[in-house]
N, CA, C and O atoms as CSV, one atom per row, in Angstrom:
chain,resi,resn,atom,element,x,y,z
A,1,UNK,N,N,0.818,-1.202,0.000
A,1,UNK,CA,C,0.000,0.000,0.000
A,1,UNK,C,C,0.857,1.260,0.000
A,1,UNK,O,O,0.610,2.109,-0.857
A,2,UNK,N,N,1.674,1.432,0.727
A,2,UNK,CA,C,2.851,2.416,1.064
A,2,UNK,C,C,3.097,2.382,-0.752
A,2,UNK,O,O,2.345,2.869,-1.597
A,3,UNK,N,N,3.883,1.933,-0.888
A,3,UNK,CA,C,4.193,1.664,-2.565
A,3,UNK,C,C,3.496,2.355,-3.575
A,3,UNK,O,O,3.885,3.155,-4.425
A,4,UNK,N,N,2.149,1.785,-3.257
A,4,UNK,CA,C,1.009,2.902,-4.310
A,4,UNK,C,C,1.109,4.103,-3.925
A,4,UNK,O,O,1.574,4.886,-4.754
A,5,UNK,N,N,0.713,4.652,-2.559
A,5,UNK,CA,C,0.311,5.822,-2.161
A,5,UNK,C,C,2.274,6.878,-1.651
A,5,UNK,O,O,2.443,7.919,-1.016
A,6,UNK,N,N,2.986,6.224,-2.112
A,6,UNK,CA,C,4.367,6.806,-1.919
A,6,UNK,C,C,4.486,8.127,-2.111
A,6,UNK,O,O,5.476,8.562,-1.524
A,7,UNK,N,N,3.827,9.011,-2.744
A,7,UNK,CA,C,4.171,10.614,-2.723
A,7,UNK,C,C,3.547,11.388,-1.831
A,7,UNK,O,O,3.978,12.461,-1.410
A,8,UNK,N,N,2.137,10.665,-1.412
A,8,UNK,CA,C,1.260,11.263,-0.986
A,8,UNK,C,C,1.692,10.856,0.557
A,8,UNK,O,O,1.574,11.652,1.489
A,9,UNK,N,N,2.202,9.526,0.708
A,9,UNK,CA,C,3.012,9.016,2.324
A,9,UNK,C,C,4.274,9.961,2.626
A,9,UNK,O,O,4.637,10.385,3.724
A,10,UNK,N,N,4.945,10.216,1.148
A,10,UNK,CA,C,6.126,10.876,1.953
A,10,UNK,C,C,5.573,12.474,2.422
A,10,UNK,O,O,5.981,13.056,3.426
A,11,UNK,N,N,4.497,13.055,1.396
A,11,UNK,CA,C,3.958,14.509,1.280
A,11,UNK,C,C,3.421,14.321,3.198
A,11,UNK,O,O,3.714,15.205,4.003
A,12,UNK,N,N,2.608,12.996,3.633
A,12,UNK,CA,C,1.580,13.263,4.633
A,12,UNK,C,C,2.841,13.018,6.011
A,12,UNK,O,O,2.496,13.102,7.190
A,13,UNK,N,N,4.065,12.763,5.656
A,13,UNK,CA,C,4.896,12.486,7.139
A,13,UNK,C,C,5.043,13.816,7.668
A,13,UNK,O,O,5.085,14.265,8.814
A,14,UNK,N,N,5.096,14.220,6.753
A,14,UNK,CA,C,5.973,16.006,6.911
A,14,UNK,C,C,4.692,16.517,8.151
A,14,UNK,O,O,4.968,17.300,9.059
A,15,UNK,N,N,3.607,16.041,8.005
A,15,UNK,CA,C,2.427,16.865,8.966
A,15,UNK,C,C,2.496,16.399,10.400
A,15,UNK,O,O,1.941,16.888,11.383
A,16,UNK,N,N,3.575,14.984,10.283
A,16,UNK,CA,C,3.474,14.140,12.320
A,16,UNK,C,C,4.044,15.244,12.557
A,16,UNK,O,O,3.228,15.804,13.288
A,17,UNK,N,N,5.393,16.324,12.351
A,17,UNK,CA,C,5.894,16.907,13.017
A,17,UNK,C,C,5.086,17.963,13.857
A,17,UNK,O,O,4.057,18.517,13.470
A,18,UNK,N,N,5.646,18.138,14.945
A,18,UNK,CA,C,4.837,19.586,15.629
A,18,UNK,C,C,5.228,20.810,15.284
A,18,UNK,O,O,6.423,21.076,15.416
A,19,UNK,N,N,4.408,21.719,14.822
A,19,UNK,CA,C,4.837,22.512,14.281
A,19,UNK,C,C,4.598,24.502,15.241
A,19,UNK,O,O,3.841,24.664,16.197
A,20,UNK,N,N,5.014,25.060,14.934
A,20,UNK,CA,C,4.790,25.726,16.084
A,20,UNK,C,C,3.157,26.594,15.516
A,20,UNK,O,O,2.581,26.387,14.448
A,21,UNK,N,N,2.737,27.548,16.606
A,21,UNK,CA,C,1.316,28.388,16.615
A,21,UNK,C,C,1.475,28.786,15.185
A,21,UNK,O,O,0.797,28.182,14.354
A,22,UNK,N,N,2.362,29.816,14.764
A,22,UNK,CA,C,2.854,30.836,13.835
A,22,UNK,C,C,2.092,30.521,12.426
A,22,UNK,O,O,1.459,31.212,11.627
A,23,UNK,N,N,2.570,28.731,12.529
A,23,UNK,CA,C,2.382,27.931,11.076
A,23,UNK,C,C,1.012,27.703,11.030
A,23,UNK,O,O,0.429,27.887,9.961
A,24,UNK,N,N,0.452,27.362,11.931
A,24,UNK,CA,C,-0.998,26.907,11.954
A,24,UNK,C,C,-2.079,28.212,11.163
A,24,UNK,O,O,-2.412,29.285,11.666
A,25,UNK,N,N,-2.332,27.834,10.220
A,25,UNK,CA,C,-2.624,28.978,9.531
A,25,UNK,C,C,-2.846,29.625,8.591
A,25,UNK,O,O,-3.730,30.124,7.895
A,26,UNK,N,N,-1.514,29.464,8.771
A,26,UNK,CA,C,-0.524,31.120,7.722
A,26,UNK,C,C,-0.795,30.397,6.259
A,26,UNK,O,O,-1.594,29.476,6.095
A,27,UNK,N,N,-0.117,30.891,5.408
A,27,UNK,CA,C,0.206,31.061,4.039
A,27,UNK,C,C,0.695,29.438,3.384
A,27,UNK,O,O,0.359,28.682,2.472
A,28,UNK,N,N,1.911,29.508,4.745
A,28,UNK,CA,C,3.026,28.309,4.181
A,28,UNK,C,C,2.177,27.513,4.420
A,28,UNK,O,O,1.898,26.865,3.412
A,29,UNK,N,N,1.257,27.061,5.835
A,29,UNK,CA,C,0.812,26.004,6.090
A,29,UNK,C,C,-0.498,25.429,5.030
A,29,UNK,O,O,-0.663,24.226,4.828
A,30,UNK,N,N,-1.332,26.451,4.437
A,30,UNK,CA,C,-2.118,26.671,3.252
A,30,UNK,C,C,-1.445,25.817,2.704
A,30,UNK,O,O,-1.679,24.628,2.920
A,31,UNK,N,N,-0.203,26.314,1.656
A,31,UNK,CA,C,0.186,25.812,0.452
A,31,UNK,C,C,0.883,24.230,0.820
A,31,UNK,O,O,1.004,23.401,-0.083
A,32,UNK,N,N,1.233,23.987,1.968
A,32,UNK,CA,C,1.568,22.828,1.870
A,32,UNK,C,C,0.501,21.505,2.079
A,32,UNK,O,O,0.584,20.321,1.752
A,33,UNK,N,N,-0.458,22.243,2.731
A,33,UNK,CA,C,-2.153,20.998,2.701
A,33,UNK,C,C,-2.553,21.387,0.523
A,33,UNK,O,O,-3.078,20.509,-0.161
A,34,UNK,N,N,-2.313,22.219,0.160
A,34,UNK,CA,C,-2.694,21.960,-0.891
A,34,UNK,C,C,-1.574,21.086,-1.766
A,34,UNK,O,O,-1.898,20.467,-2.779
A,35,UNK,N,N,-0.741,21.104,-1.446
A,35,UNK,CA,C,0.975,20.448,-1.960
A,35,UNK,C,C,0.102,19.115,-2.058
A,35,UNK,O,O,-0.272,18.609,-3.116
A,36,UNK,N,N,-0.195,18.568,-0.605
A,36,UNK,CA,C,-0.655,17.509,-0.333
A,36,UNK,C,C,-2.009,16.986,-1.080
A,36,UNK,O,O,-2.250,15.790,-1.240
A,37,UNK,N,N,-2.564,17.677,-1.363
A,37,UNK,CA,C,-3.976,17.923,-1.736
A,37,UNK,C,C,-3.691,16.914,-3.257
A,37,UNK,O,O,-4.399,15.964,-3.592
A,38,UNK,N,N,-2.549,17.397,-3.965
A,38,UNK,CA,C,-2.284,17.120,-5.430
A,38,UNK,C,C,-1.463,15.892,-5.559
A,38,UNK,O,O,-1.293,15.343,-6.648
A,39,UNK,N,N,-0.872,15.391,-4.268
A,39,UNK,CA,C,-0.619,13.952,-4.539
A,39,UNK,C,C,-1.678,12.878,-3.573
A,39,UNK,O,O,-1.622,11.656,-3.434
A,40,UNK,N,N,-2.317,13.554,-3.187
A,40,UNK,CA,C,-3.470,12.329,-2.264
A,40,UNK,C,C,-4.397,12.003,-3.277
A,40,UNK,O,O,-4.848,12.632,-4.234
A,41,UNK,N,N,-4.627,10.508,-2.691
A,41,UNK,CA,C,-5.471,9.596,-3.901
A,41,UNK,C,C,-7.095,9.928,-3.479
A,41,UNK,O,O,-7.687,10.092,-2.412
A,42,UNK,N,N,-7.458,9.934,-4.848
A,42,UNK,CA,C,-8.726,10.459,-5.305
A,42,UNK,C,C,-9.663,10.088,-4.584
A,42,UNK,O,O,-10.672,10.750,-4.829
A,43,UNK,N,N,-9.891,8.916,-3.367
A,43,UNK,CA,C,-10.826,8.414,-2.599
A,43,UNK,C,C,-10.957,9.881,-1.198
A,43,UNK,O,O,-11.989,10.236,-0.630
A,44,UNK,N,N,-9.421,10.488,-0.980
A,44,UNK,CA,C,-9.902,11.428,0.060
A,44,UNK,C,C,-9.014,12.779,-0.513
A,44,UNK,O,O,-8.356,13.415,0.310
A,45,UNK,N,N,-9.019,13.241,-2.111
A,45,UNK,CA,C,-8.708,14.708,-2.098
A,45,UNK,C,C,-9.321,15.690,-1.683
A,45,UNK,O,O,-8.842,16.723,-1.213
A,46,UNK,N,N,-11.376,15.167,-1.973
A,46,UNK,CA,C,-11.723,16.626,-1.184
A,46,UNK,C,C,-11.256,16.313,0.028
A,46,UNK,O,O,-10.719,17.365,0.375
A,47,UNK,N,N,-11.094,15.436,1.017
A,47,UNK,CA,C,-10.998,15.986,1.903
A,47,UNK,C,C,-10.106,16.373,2.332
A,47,UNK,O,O,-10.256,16.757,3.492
A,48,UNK,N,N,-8.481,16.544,1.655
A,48,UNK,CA,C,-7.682,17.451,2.152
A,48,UNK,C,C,-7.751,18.530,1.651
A,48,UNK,O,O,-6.942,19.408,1.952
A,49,UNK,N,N,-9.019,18.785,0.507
A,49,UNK,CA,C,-9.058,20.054,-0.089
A,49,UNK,C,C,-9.900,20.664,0.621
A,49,UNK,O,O,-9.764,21.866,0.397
A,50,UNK,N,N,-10.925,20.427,1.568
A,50,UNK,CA,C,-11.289,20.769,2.636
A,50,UNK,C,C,-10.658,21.304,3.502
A,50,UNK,O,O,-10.758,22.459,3.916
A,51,UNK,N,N,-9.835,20.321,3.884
A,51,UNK,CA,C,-8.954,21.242,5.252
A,51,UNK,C,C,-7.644,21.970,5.025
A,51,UNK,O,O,-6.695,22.064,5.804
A,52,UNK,N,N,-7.782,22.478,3.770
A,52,UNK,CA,C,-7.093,23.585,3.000
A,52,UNK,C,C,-7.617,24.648,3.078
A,52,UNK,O,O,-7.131,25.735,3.391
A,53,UNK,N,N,-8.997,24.275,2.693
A,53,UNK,CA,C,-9.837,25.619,2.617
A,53,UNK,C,C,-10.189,26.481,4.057
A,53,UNK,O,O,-10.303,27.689,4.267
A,54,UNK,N,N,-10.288,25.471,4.809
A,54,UNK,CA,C,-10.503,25.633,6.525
A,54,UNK,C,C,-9.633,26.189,6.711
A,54,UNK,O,O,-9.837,27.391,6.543
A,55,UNK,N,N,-8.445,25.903,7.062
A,55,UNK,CA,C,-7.203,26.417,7.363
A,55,UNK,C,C,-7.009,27.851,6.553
A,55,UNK,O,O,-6.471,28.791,7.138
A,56,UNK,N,N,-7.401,27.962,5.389
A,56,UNK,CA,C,-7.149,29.154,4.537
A,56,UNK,C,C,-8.095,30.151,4.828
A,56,UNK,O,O,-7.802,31.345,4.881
A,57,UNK,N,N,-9.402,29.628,5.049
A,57,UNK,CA,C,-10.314,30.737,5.453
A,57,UNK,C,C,-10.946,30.784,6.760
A,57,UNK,O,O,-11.716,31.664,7.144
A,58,UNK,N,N,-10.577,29.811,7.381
A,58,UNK,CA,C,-11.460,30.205,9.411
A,58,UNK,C,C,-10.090,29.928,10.498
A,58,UNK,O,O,-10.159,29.928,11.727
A,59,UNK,N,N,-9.060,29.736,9.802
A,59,UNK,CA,C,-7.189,29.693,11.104
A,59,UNK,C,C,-6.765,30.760,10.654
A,59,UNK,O,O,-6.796,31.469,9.648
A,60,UNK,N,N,-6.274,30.680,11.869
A,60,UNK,CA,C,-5.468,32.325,11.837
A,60,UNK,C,C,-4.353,32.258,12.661
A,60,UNK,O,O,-4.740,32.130,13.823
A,61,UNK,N,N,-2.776,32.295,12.559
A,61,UNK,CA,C,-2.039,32.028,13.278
A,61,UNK,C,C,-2.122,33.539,14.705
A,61,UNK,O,O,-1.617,33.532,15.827
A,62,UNK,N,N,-2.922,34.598,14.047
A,62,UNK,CA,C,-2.992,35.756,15.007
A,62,UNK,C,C,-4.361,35.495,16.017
A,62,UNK,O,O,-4.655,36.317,16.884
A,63,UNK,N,N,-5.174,34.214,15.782
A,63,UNK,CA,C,-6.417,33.800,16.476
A,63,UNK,C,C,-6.151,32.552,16.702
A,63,UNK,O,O,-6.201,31.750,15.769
A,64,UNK,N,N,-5.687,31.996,18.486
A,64,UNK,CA,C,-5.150,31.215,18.535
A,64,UNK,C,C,-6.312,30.109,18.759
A,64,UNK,O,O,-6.502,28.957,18.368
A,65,UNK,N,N,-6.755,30.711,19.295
A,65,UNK,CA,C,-8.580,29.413,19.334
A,65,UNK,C,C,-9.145,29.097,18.479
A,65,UNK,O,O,-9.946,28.173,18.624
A,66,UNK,N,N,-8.897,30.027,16.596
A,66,UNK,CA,C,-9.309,29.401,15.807
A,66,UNK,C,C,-8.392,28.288,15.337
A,66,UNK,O,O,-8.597,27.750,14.249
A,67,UNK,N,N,-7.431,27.942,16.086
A,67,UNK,CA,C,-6.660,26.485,15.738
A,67,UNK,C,C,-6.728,25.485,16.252
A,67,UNK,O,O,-6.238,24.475,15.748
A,68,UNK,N,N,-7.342,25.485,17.377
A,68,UNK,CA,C,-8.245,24.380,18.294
A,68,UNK,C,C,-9.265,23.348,18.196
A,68,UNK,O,O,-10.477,23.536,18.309
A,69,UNK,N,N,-8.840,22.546,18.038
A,69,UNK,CA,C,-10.076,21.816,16.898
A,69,UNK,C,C,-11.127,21.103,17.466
A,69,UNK,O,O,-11.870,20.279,16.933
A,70,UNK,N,N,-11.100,21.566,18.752
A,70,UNK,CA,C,-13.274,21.689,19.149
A,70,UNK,C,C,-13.466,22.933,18.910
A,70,UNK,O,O,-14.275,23.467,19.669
A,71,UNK,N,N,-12.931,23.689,17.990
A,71,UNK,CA,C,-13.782,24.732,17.322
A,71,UNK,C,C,-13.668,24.852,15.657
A,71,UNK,O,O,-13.623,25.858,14.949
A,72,UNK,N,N,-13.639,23.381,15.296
A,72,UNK,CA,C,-13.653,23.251,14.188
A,72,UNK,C,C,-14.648,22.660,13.516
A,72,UNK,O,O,-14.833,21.652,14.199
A,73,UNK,N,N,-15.637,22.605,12.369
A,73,UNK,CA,C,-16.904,22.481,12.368
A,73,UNK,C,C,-16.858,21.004,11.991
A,73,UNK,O,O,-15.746,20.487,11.880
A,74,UNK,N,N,-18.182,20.119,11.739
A,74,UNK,CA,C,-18.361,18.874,12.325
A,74,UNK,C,C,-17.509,18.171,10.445
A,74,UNK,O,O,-16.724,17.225,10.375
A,75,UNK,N,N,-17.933,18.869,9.438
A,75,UNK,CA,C,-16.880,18.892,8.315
A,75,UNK,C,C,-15.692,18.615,8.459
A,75,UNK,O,O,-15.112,17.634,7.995
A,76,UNK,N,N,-15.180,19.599,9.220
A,76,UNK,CA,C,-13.408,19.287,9.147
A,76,UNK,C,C,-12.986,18.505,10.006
A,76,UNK,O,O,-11.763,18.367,10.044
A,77,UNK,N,N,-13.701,17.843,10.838
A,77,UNK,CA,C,-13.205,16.722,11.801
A,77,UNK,C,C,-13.384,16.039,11.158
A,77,UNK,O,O,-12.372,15.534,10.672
A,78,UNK,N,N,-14.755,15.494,10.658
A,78,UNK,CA,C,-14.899,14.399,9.666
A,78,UNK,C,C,-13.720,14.132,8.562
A,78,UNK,O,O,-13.208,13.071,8.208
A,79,UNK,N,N,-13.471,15.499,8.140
A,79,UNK,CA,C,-12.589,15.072,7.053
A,79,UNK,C,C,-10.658,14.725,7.761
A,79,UNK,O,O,-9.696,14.131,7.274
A,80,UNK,N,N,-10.862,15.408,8.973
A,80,UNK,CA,C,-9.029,14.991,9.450
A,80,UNK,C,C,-9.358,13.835,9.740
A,80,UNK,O,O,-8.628,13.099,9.076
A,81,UNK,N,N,-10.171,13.127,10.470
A,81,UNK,CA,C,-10.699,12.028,10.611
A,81,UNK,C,C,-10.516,11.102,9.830
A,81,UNK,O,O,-10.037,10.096,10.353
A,82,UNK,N,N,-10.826,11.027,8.176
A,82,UNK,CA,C,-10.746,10.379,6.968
A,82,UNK,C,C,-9.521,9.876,6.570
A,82,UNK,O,O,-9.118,8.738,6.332
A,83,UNK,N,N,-8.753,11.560,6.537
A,83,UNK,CA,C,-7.270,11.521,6.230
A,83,UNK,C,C,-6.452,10.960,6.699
A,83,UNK,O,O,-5.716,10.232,6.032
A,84,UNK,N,N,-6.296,11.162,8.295
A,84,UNK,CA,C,-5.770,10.132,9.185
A,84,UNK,C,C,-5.635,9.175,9.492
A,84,UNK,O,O,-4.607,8.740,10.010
A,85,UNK,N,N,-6.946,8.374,9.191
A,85,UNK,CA,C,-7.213,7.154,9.026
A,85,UNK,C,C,-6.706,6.317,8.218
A,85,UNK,O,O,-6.317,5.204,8.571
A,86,UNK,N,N,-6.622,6.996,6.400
A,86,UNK,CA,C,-6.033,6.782,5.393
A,86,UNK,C,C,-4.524,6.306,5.736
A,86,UNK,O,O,-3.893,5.262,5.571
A,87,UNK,N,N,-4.224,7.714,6.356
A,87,UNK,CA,C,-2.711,7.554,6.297
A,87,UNK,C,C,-2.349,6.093,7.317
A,87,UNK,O,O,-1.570,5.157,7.134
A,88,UNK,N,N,-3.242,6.396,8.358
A,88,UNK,CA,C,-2.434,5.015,9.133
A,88,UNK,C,C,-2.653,3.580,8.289
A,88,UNK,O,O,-1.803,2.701,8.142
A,89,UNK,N,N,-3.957,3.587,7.802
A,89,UNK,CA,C,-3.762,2.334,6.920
A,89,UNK,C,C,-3.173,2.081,6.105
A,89,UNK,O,O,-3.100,0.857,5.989
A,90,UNK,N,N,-2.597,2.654,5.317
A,90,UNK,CA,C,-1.981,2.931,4.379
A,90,UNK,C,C,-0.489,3.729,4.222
A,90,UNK,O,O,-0.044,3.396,3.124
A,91,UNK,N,N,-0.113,4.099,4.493
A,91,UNK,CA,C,1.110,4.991,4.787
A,91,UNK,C,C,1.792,4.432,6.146
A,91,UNK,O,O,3.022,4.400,6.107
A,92,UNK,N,N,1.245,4.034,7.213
A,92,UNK,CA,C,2.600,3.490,8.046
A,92,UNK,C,C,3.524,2.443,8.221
A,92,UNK,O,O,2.765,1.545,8.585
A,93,UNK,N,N,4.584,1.984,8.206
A,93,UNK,CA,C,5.020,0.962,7.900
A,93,UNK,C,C,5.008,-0.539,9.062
A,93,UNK,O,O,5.486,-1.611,8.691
């Protein structure tokens, strides 16, 4: 499975790291869920194109509670939910 999904496993490791407030957010963190967006397999792109859009239009690295994710709507859990899931089935070794 790793094998098939290999760009999109190496694109989704980069996200275990912790990353600090600043990123949660911003610009960079945008473009790299969409980075991701373009190698994840077609069963869950909207939903990292979802939490692109979330991140792009309701986080704010200057609004730190909008990065808190019991204040994230029942959508974007569902969809980190999906993704995550994906990745562990699929992407961990």
């Amino acid at each position: 499975d790793r094998a098939q999904h290999g760009a999109f496993c190496a694109e989704a490791a980069d996200f275990e790291e912790e990353v600090p407030e600043a990123y949660v957010g911003s610009a960079d963190h945008v473009a790299d869920l969409r980075r991701l967006a373009t190698s994840a397999p077609a069963s869950i792109r909207s939903d990292v194109d979802r939490l692109a859009r979330h991140f792009e239009e309701d986080v704010s690295p200057d609004e730190p509670d909008s990065q808190l994710i019991e204040n994230f709507s029942g959508d974007v859990i569902a969809a980190i939910d999906l993704v995550t899931t994906f990745i562990d089935d699929h992407c961990e070794s």
